[in-house]
C-alpha positions in Angstrom: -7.4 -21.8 43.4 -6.3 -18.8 45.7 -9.2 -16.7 46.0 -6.8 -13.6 47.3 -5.2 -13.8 43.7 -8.5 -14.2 41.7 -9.6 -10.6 43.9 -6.7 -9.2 42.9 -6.7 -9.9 39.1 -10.1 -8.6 38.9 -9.8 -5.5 40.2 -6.6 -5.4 38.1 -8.6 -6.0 35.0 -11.5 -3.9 36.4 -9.6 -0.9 36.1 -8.0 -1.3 33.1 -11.1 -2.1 31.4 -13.3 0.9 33.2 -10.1 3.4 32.0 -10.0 1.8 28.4 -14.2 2.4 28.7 -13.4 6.2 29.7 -10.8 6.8 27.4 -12.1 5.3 23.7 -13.6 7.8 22.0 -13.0 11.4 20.2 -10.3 13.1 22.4 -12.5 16.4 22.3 -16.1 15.5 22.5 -17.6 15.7 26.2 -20.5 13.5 25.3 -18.5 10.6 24.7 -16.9 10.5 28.1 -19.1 9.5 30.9 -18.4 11.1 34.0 -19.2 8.3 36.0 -17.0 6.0 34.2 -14.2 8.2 35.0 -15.8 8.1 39.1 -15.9 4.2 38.7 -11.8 4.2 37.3 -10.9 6.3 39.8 -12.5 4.1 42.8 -11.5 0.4 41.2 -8.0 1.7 40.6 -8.1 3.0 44.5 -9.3 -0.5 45.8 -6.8 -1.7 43.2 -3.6 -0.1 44.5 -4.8 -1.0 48.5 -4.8 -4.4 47.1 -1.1 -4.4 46.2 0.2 -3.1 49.2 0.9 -6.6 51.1 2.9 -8.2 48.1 6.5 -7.6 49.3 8.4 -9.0 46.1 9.8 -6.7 43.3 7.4 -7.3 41.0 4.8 -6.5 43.9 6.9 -3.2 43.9 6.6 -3.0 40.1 2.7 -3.3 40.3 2.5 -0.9 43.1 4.3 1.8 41.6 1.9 1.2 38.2 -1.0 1.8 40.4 0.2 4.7 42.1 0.8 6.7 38.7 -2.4 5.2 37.8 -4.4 7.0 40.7 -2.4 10.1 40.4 -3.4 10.6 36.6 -7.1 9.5 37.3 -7.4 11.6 40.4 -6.1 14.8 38.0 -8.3 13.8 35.6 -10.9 13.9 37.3 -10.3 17.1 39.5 -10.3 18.6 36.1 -13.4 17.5 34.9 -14.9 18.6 38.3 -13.0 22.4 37.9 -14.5 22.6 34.1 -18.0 21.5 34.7 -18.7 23.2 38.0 -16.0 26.4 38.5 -14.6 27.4 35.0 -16.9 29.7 33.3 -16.8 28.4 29.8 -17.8 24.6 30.8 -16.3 21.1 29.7 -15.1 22.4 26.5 -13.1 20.5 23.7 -9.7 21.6 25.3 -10.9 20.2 28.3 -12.1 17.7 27.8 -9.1 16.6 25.6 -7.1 17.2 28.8 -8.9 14.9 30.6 -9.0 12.3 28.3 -4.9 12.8 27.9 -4.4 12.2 31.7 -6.9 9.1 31.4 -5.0 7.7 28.4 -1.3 8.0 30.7 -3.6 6.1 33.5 -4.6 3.8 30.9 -1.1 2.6 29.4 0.0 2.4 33.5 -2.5 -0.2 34.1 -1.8 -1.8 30.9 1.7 -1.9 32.2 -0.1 -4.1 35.6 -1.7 -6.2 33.4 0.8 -7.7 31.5 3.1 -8.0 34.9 0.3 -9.6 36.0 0.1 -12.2 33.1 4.2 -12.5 33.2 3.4 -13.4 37.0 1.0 -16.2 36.5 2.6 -17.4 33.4 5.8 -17.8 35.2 4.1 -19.5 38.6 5.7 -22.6 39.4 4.0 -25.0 41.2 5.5 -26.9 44.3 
């Protein structure tokens, strides 16, 4: 067993499974979105994407790029969450919030898109 590919599957799943946590729920209802969840996507997706950086194959490529538009939608998201709790005036609202939950579902469908690159990968391993 490689232990480098079991640490990288998990963070894989990791985020995925933090975003899917974030993401379920009423698009416009504050309560159901934890702001901490949202914290912990945006970190595992960050370790996530260092992760990928040594693979130098195409689909290494493939899951890099997934990761980056991950991180970019989860880093929005949550610089809007942050602007509507603690700057705008009328507080995480329902447009908001739907906003952020919008740029967490794009994240979310982006990692989906790692996970199943990653299962392709390991279904079509070949040992030697």
């Amino acid at each position: 067993m490689n232990l480098e590919k079991v640490v990288f599957g998990f963070f894989v799943l990791l985020a995925a499974t933090l975003n899917f946590g974030f993401f379920i729920g009423d698009i416009d209802d504050p309560v159901l979105h934890n702001p901490y969840e949202l914290f912990a996507a945006v970190v595992v997706n960050l370790i996530a994407t260092v992760l990928k950086f040594g693979d130098r194959t195409q689909i290494g490529a493939v899951h890099l790029a997934t990761s980056l538009v991950a991180d970019l939608q989860l880093i929005g998201a949550a610089l809007m969450y942050g602007y509507a709790v603690y700057v705008s005036s009328a507080g995480m609202t329902a447009g908001w919030t739907a906003s952020v939950v919008s740029l967490s579902g794009g994240a979310l469908l982006a990692n989906l898109v790692s996970v199943v690159l990653l299962v392709v990968e390991t279904v079509s391993f070949h040992r030697r």
